[in-house]
C-alpha positions in Angstrom: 14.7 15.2 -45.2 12.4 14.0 -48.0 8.6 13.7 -47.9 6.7 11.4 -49.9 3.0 11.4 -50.9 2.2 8.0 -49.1 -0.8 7.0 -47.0 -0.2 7.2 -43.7 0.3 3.4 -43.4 1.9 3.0 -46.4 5.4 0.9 -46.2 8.1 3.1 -47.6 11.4 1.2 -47.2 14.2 0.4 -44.1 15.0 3.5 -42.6 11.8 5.1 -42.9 9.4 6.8 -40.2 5.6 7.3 -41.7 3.2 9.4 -39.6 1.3 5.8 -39.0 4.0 5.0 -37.3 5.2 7.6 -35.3 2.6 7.2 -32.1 3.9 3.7 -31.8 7.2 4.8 -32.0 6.9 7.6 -29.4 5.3 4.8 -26.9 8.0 2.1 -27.7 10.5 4.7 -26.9 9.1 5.9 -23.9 8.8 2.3 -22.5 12.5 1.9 -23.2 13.5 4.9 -21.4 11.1 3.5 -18.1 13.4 0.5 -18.4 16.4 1.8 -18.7 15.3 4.1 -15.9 14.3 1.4 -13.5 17.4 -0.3 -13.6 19.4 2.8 -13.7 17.8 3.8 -10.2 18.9 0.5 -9.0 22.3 0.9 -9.6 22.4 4.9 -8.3 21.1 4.8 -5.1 23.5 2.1 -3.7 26.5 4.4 -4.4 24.4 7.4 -2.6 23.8 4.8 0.6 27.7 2.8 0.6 30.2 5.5 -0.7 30.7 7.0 2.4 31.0 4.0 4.2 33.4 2.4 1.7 35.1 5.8 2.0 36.1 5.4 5.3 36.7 1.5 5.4 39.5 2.0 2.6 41.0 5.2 3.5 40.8 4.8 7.8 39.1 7.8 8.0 35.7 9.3 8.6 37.1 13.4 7.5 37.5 11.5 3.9 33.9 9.8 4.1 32.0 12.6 2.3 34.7 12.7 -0.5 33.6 9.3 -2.0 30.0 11.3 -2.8 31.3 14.5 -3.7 33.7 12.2 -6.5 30.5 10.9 -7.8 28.5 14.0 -8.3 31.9 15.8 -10.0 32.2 12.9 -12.3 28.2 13.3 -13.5 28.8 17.1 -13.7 32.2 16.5 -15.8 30.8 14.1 -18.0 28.0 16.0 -19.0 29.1 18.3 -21.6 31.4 15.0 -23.3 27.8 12.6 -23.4 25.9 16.0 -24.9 27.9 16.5 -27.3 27.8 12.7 -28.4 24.8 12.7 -27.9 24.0 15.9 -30.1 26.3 14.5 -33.1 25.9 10.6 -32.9 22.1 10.5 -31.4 20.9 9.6 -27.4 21.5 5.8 -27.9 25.4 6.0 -27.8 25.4 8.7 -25.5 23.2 6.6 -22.9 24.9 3.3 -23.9 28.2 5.0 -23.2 27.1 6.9 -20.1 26.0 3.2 -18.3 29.4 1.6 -19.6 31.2 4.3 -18.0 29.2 3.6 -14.6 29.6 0.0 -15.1 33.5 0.7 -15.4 33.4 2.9 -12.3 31.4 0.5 -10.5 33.5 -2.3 -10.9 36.7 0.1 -9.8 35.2 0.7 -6.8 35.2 -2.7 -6.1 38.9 -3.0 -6.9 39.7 -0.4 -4.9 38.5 -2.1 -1.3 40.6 -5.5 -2.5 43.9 -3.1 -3.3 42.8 -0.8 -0.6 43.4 2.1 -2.9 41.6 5.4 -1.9 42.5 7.1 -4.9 41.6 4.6 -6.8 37.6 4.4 -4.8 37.5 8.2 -5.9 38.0 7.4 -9.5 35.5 4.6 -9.6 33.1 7.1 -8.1 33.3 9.8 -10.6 33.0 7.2 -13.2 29.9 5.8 -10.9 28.4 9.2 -11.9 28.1 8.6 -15.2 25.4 6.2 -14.2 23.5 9.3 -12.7 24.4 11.5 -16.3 22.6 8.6 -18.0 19.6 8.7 -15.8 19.5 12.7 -16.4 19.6 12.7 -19.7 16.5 10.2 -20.5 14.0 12.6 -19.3 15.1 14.9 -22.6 14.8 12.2 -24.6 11.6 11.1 -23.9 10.8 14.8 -24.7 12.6 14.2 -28.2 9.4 12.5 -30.2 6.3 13.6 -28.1 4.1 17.0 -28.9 4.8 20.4 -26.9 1.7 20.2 -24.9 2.3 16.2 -23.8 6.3 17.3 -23.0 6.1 18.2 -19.0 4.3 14.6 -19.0 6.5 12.4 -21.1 9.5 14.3 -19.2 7.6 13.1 -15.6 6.6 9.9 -16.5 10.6 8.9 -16.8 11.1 10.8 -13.9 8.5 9.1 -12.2 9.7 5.4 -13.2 13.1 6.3 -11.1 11.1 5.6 -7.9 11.2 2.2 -7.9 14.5 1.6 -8.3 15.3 4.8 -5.6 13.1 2.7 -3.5 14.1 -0.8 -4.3 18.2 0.1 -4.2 18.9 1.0 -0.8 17.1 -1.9 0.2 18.2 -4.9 -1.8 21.6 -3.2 -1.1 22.2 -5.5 2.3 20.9 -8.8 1.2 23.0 -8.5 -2.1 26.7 -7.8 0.3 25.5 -11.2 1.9 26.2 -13.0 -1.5 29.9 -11.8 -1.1 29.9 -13.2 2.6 33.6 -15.5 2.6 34.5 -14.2 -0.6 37.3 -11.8 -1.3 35.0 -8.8 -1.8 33.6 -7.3 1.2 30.1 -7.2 1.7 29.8 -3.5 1.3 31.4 -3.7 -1.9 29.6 -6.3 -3.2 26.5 -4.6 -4.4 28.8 -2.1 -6.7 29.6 -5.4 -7.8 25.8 -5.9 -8.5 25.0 -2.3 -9.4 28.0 -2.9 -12.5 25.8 -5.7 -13.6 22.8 -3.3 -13.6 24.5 -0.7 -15.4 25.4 -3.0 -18.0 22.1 -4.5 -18.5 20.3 -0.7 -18.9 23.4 -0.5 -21.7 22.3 -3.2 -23.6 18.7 -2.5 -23.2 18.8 1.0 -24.5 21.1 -0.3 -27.1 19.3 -3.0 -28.3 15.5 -1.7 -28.1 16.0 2.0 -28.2 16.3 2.0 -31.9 15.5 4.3 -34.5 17.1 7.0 -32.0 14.5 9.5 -31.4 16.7 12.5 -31.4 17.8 11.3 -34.8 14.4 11.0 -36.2 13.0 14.2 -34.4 15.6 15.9 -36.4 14.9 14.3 -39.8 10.9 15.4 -39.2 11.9 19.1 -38.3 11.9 21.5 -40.8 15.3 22.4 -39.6 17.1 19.3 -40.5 18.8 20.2 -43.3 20.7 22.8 -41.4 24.8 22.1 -40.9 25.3 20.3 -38.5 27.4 23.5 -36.9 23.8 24.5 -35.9 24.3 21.5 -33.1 27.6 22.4 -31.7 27.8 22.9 -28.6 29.0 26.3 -28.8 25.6 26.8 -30.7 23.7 25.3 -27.5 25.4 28.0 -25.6 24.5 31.0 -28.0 21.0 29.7 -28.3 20.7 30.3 -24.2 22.4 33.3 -24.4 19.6 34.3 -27.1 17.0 32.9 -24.8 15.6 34.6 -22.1 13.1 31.9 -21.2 15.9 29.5 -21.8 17.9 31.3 -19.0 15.0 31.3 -16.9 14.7 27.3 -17.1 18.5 26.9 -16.6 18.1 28.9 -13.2 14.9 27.0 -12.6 16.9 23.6 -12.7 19.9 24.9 -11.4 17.8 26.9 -8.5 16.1 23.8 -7.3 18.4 20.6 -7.9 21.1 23.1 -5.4 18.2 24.0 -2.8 17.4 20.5 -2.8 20.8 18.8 -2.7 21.9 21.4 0.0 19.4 21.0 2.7 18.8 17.3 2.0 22.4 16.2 2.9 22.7 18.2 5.7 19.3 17.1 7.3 20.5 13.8 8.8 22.9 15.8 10.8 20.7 17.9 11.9 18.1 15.4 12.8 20.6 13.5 14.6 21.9 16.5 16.9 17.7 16.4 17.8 18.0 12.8 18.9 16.8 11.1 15.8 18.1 7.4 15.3 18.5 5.7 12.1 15.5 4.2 11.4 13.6 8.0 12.0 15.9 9.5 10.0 15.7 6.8 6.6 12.0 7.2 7.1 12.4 11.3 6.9 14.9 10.3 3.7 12.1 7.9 2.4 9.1 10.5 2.2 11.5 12.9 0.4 12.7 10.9 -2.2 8.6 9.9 -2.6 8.0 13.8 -2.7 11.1 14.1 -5.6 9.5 10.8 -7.7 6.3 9.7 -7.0 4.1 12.9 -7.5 6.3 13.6 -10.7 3.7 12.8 -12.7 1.4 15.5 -11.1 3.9 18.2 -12.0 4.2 16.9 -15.9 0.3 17.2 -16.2 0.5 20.4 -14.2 3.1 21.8 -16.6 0.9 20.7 -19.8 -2.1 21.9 -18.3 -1.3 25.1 -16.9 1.9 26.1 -18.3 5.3 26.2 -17.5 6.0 29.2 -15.6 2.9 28.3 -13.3 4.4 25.5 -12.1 7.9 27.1 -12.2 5.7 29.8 -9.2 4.8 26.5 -7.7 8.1 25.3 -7.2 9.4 28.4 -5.8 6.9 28.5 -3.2 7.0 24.4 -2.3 11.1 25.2 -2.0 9.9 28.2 0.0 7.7 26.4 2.8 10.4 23.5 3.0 12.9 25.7 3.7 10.6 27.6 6.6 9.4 23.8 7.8 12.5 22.7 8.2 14.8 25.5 9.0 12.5 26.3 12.2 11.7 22.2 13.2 14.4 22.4 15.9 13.1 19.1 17.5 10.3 18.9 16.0 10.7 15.6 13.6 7.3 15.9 12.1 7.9 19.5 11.0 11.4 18.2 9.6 9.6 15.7 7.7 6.8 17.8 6.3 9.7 20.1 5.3 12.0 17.6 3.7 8.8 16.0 1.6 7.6 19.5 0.7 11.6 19.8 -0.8 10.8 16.9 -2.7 8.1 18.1 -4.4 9.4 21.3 -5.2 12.3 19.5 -6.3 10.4 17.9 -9.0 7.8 20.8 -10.1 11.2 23.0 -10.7 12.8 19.8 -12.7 10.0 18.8 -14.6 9.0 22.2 -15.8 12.2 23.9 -16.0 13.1 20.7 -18.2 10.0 21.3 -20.5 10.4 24.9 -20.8 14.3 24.6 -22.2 13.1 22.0 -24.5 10.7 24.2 -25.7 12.9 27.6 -25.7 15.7 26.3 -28.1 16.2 25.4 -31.2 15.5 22.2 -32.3 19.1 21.2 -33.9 20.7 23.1 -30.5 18.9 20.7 -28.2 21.2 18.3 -27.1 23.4 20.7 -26.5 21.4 23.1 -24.3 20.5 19.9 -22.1 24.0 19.1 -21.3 24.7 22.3 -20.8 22.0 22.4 -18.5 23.0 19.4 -16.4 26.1 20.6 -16.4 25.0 23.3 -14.1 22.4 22.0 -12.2 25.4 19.1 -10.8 28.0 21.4 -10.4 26.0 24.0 -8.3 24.6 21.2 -6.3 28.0 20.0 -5.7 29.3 23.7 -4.5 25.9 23.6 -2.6 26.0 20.2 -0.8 29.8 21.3 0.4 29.0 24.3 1.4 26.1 23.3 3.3 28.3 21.6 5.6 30.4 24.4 6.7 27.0 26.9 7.0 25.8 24.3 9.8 28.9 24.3 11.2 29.7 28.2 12.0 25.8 28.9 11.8 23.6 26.2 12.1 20.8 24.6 9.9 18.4 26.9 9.8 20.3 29.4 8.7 21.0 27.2 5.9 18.1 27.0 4.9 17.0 30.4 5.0 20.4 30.8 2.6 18.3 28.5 0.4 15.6 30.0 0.1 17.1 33.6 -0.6 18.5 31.1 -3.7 14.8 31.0 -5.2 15.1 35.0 -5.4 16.3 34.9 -8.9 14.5 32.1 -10.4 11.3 33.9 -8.5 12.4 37.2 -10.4 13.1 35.8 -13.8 9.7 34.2 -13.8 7.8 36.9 -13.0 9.6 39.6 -15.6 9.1 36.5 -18.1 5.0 36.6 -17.1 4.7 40.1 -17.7 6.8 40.1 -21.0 4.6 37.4 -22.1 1.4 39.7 -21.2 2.7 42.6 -22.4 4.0 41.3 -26.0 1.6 40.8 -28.5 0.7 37.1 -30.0 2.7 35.8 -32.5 2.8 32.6 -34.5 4.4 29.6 -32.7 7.3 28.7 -34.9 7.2 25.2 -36.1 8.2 22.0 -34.5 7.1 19.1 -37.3 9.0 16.6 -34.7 6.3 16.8 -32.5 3.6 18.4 -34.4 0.4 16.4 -34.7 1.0 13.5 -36.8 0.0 14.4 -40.8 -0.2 11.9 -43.5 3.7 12.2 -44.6 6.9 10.5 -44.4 10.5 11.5 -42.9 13.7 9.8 -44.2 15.7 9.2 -40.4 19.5 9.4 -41.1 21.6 6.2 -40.7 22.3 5.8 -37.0 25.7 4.7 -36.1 
């Protein structure tokens, strides 16, 4: 990294950030990622509504129906790790540009698999369709990669936030899509993977075109830190720093804790609210206000997080997880209670993600970041994936409030973590913040950003 003397606004040459510059860049990028987000949640929510369905059409039988999801949620959890560690040599751009490819590719499997009639073949295409859902995950750290520490919890939010529309829109243009295909050799349940491919691709070329200089390359060549080897960014480095982190750990539980919580009463509440004489349209309308309680009121949390801190909405969380689980687990036939329950889950979903998303950015290393967040998605999808299977045999030997009441013994140690983390805090006397010139107010200086692939 070099600094120069120059004015603020002075032109320094191609490959060049000056401090001028940098607010721009920090709203270009974010309005990249909302893109790339939009269409991304387009795409997602049609394999969450048609897998099954496709599941059982291709394989003639509904026992394999829930494999089809379950496929799709390994496949984000697997590919995690691989797109973190591109993305922590190379920069985000090719590890998003991959990550849609790759749920393009699956996508457009799935599709061959209904015209071969190939059920191993649908599960591939589904784990590949994950990758779609990796991408999506991993956009809310990078619009955390340019912006200040106390505008994180609301850069992280507002891409968070921009999912809703296409969560909203997918489900729905999902139908009058599969009509297109209507006399054509793709089924109409099929044909919006066919459309959701096409979606994919489009978010690849956007955040490959337009998300450009790559903000976790330039947040690196405006840290102090940059010179460091570039062993400081391994991924076995992004494991050490958690390890050396105990408010690291506690935001790994935190979105661990509350993506599995979530995930595990969510899938299991259709079933529940069917066995209580629910029909369809009741229960997409109980679906509906929790996926408004996960994305809509995300902004709320990221100004939350700024405003009060990290590990006060972190308490928040625990105790919005903490009522859902009461609401719903005692509902019985009450569908109002259920649906007051499975919106409060939605919120606390999104207090525990945005914060605990801030507060890992904050906790590591600047070089070790890319790491840490794979890492951390890494867990949060593979514990939701134990959870959401597991929640299925609880309700069948217990029943569904006990499975909730097993999720909310879950918030225990994110609850206890946060607390011995308050009184640390309280207890330690102040120190220095260590720098973070990345996304330290802007001073009158220029970074060289290194050549992007």
């Amino acid at each position: 990294m070099t600094n120069t003397p120059d004015a603020p606004d002075t032109p320094v040459g191609p490959g060049l950030v000056t401090a001028a510059e940098l607010p721009r860049l920090r709203r270009r990028t974010s309005a990249v990622l909302i893109a790339s987000q939009i269409l991304g949640g387009l795409g997602v929510p049609i394999g969450i509504a048609l897998a099954p369905v496709l599941a059982t059409e291709v394989s003639g039988s509904e026992a394999l129906s829930g494999l089809a999801p379950t496929a799709s949620v390994a496949g984000t959890a697997l590919l995690s790790l691989p797109l973190a560690a591109l993305m922590t040599s190379r920069g985000r751009r090719p590890g998003l540009v991959l990550a849609y490819l790759i749920g393009a590719l699956g996508a457009g499997l799935v599709v061959l698999s209904t015209l071969v009639e190939s059920f191993p073949l649908l599960l591939l295409g589904m784990a590949g369709f994950g990758a779609g859902s990796s991408a999506n995950l991993q956009a809310r750290f990078a619009a955390a990669d340019l912006v200040e520490p106390d505008r994180r919890g609301r850069a992280i939010s507002t891409v968070i936030w921009a999912t809703t529309i296409g969560s909203v829109l997918g489900p729905n243009i999902a139908a009058p899509v599969g009509q297109v295909f209507r006399g054509t050799a793709i089924s109409e349940k099929a044909g919006p993977f066919f459309f959701a491919a096409g979606i994919f691709l489009l978010a690849a070329v956007v955040v490959g075109v337009l998300l450009r200089p790559d903000p976790l390359l330039t947040a690196r060549a405006l840290a102090p830190q940059s010179d460091e080897s570039s062993s400081g960014r391994s991924l076995r480095a992004g494991i050490a720093a958690v390890r050396a982190s105990a408010t690291a750990r506690l935001a790994l539980v935190t979105v661990a804790v509350s993506h599995t919580a979530m995930v595990s009463i969510m899938v299991m509440t259709p079933v529940d609210l069917g066995h209580h004489g629910a029909g369809l349209q009741l229960i997409g309308l109980v679906i509906s206000g929790h996926i408004a309680g996960m994305y809509a009121f995300s902004p709320v949390m990221g100004w939350l997080s700024d405003r009060f801190g990290r590990l006060t909405v972190i308490g928040l969380a625990v105790g919005l997880l903490s009522c859902a689980a009461l609401l719903a687990g005692t509902a019985g036939p009450s569908h109002g209670r259920t649906a007051a329950g499975l919106f409060l889950l939605g919120l606390g979903w999104s207090a525990g993600l945005v914060a605990g998303s801030a507060l890992l950015t904050d906790s590591v290393p600047q070089p070790a970041r890319a790491a840490v967040q794979g890492l951390s998605d890494l867990t949060m999808n593979t514990a939701a994936g134990i959870g959401g299977a597991i929640a299925g045999v609880i309700v069948a030997r217990a029943s569904y409030g006990w499975l909730n009441a097993i999720a909310a013994c879950l918030l225990l140690p994110m609850a206890a973590l946060a607390l011995r983390r308050v009184f640390t805090r309280s207890a330690a006397p102040a120190v220095p913040a260590a720098p973070d010139a990345a996304t330290a107010p802007v001073t009158p200086t220029a970074a060289t950003a290194p050549t992007e692939p």
